[in-house]
N, C-alpha and C positions, 0 to 999 in steps of 0.2 A: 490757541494759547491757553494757558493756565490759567484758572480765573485765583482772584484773591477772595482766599474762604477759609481764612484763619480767623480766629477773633482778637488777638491780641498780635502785633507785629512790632517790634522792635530792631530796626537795622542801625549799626555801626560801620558810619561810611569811613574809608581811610585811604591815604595813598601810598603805594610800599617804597615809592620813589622819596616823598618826605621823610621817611625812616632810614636812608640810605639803602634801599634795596633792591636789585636790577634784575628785572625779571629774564634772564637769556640764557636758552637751550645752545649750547656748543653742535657743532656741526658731528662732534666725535659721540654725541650723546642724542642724534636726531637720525636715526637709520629710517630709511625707509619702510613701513608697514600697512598693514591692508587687510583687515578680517576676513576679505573674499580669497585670501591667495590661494588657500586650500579645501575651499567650497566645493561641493558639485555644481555640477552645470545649472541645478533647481534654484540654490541657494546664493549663484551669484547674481543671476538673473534677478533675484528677489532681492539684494541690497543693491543693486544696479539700475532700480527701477524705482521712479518719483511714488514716496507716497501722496496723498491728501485727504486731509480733514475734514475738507468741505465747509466750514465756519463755522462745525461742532467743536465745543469746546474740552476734544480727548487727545491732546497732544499725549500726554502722558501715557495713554493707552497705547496709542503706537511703538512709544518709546519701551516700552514694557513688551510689549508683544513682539516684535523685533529681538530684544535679549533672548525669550524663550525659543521664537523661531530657529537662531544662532544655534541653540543647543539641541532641539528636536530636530533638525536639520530636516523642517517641514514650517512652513508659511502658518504663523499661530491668527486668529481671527482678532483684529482691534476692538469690532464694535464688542465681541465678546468678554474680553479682558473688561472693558470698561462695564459692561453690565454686571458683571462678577461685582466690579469695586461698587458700584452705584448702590446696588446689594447691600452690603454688606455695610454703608454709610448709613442706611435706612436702618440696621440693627442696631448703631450706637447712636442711643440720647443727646451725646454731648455732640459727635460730630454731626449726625441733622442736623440739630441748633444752628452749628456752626457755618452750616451750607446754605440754612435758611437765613441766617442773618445777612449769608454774602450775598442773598438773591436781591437783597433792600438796594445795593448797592451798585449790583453787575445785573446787567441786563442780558440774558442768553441765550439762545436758542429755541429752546424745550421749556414748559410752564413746571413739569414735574421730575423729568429725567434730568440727575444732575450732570455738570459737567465743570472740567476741574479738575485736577489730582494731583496724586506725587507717585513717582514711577515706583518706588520700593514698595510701597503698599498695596498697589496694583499688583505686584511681582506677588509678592506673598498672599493676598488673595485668590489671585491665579493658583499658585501651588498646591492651596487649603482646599479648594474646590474640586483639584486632582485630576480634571478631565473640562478642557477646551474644544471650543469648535476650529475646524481648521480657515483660513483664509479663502478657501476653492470654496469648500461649505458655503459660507456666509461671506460674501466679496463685499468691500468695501469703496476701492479704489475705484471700480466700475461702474457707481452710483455716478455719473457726469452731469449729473442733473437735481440730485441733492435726494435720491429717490429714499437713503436711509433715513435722514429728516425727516421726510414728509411723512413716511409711517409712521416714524416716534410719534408728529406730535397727532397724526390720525387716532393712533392707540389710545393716545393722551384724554382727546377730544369722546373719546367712546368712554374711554373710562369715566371721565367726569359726567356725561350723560348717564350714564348708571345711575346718578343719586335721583335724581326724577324719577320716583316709582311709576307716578301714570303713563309714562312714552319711555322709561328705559327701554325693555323689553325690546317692541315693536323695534325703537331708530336704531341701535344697537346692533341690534342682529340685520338689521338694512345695510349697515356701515361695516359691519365685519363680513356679510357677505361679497361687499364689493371689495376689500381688504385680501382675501384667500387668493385671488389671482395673480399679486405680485410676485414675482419667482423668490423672494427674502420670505414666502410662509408657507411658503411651499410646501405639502406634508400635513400643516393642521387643519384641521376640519374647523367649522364656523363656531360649533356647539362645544371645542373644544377653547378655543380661543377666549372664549364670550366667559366661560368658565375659570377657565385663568385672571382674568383681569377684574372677576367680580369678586373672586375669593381671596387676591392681592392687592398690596400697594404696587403704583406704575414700574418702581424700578424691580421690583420681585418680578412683577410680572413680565419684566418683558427679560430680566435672565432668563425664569422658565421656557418663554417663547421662544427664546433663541438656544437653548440648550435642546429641547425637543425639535426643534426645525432643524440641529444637524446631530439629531442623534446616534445615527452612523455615520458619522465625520467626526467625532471627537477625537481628540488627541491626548492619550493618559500621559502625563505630566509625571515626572522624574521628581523626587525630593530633594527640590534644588536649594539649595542656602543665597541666601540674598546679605551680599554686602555694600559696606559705602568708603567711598574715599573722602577724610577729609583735609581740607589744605590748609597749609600753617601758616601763622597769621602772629602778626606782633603784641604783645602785652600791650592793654591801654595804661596807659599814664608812662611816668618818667621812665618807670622798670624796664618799659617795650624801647627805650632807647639808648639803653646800655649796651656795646659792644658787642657780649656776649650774648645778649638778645637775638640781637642784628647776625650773626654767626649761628645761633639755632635756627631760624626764623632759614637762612640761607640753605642752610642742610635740610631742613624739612623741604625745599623747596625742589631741590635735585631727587631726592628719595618717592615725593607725590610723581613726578615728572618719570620717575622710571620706573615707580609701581603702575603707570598707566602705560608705557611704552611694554611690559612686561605680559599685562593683561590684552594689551591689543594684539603681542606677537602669538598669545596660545589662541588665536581667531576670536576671540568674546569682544562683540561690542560693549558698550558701557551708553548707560543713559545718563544727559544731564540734562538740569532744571539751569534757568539761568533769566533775566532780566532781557526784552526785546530789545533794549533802548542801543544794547551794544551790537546790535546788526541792522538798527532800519531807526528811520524817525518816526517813531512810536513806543511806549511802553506796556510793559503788561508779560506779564509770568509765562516760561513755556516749558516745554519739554520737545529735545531730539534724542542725536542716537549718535555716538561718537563711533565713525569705523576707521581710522587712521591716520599717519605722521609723515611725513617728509621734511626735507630739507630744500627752502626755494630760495632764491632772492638774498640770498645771508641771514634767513631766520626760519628757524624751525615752525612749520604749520601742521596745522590740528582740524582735519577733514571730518564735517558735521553735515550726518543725512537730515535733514527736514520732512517736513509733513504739511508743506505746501504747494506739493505737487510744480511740474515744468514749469522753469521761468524764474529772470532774475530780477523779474521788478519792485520785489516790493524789497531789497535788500538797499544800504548805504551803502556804495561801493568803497566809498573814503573809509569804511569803519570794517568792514572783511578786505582778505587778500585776493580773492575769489571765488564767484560762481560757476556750478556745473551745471548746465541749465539741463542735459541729460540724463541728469540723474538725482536731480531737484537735492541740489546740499552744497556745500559752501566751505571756505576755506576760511581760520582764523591765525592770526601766528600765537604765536608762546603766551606774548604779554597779556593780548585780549583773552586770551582762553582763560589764562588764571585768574585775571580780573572778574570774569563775565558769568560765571561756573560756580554756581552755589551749591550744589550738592551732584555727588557722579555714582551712581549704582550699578552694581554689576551682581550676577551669578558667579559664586567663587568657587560650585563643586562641579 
């Protein structure tokens, strides 16, 4: 999930139904779609197959890495997306702050490696950087045992023994010797490692790490433009319920609904951020990967890949239309998608 690492948050809850407005996809406006239809064999197998997170907090990374994959029509690496963004958080004052303040609050993972994000800015740091590790490279999904984890917070652990000048030295290079054997560092030498992480902060350091550990696997990255959708929503106060209101508010709502039917028919997933509360009894920020639409039961659904890997348990079935337990992702209809769906990004070149 997404962790909350804003400092200021303001929501304006509402309901479109008090306003007089109905949220419903017509069947003549609900075709079937599928970003796999015209995949290779690589790339269907690739959205056909459960991600997982593992209870790292880089939903967003997937989400992000996924759109690029879409377009390099080659598996982009998640944990690398996310070290890019980790990066590159560490360079702005305000947003450190801002990630340090939400540490007070959210309890994570990792003591030093953030986690957390929003898909666009991920997307656009990926771009900035210009060259990815691929998926094969650096596997993620293949970790069944939390094995990415365990290294972060190892690195973690070695890094903060650094500050001890009398036993850095010596435990360090004890701890990164046993460290080189994992197949994730595969490539670095002990002397090289110890030297990275002394001469960086942990999230610098461990981009380096993972940009040198698949230095012949990168993937040069196209100069993609990162856009957003957003959805139309009614004036507050008396203004928002004037006719004519309720009549824009309407049309923007068929126009969002078919600029997304539009972008899913040219094969481009779309990522969205949204609140868990509307698929499970729990809350808390996240990021998936919108790949698809149909028409079931007399209402248009909106096919959402996830990044919790096989299995329908942790979902409300009274609050989705369906799970794919095969392919770890979920089905919403019309209503809940719009509801639920606070920001949707996409690659528009």
């Amino acid at each position: 999930m997404k962790k909350s690492i804003s400092l200021f948050i303001i929501i304006f809850c509402f309901s479109l139904s008090s306003w007089g407005i109905d949220v419903k996809i017509p069947e003549s406006e609900c075709s079937d779609v599928d970003v796999r239809e015209n995949m290779n064999p690589e790339m269907k197998e690739h959205f056909s197959t459960p991600r997982n997170q593992d209870g790292i907090g880089w939903c967003y990374a997937f989400s992000a890495a996924d759109l690029l994959t879409a377009e390099m029509k080659e598996p982009v690496s998640a944990s690398h997306v996310s070290a890019i963004f980790n990066k590159n958080i560490d360079n702005s004052t305000f947003m450190k702050l801002g990630y340090n303040i939400g540490r007070l609050f959210n309890e994570g993972t990792f003591g030093d490696s953030y986690e957390g994000g929003w898909v666009d800015r991920a997307l656009e740091n990926a771009v900035d950087e210009k060259r990815v590790c691929s998926e094969e490279a650096l596997p993620f999904d293949r970790n069944y045992r939390g094995e990415t984890a365990g290294i972060i917070l190892r690195l973690e652990e070695i890094k903060a023994g650094m500050k001890d000048e009398s036993t850095a030295k010596i435990v360090s290079c004890n701890e990164i010797d046993s460290l080189i054997s994992f197949r994730e560092l595969n490539g670095l030498s002990a002397s090289e490692l110890y030297s990275i992480l002394e001469q960086n902060n942990m999230n610098t350091a461990l981009s380096i790490i993972l940009k040198k550990r698949c230095s012949e696997n990168l993937i040069k990255l196209k100069d993609f433009e990162i856009d957003s959708l957003s959805k139309p929503r009614p004036r507050v106060g008396k203004q928002g319920r004037k006719m004519s209101d309720r009549i824009r508010v309407k049309k923007g709502i068929k126009r969002y609904f078919g600029k997304i039917g539009d972008i899913l028919s040219s094969g481009k997933p779309m990522g969205i951020s949204y609140n868990v509360d509307n698929i499970m009894d729990s809350s808390g920020g996240h990021a998936s990967v919108l790949t698809g639409r149909r028409w079931k039961d007399g209402k248009c659904q909106f096919k959402i890949r996830n990044s919790w890997g096989r299995g329908c348990r942790s979902y409300d079935m009274d609050k989705i239309e369906e799970c794919n337990y095969e392919e770890g992702s979920f089905w919403v209809d019309d209503k809940r998608f719009y509801d639920m769906v606070t920001d949707l990004d996409y690659i528009s070149n």
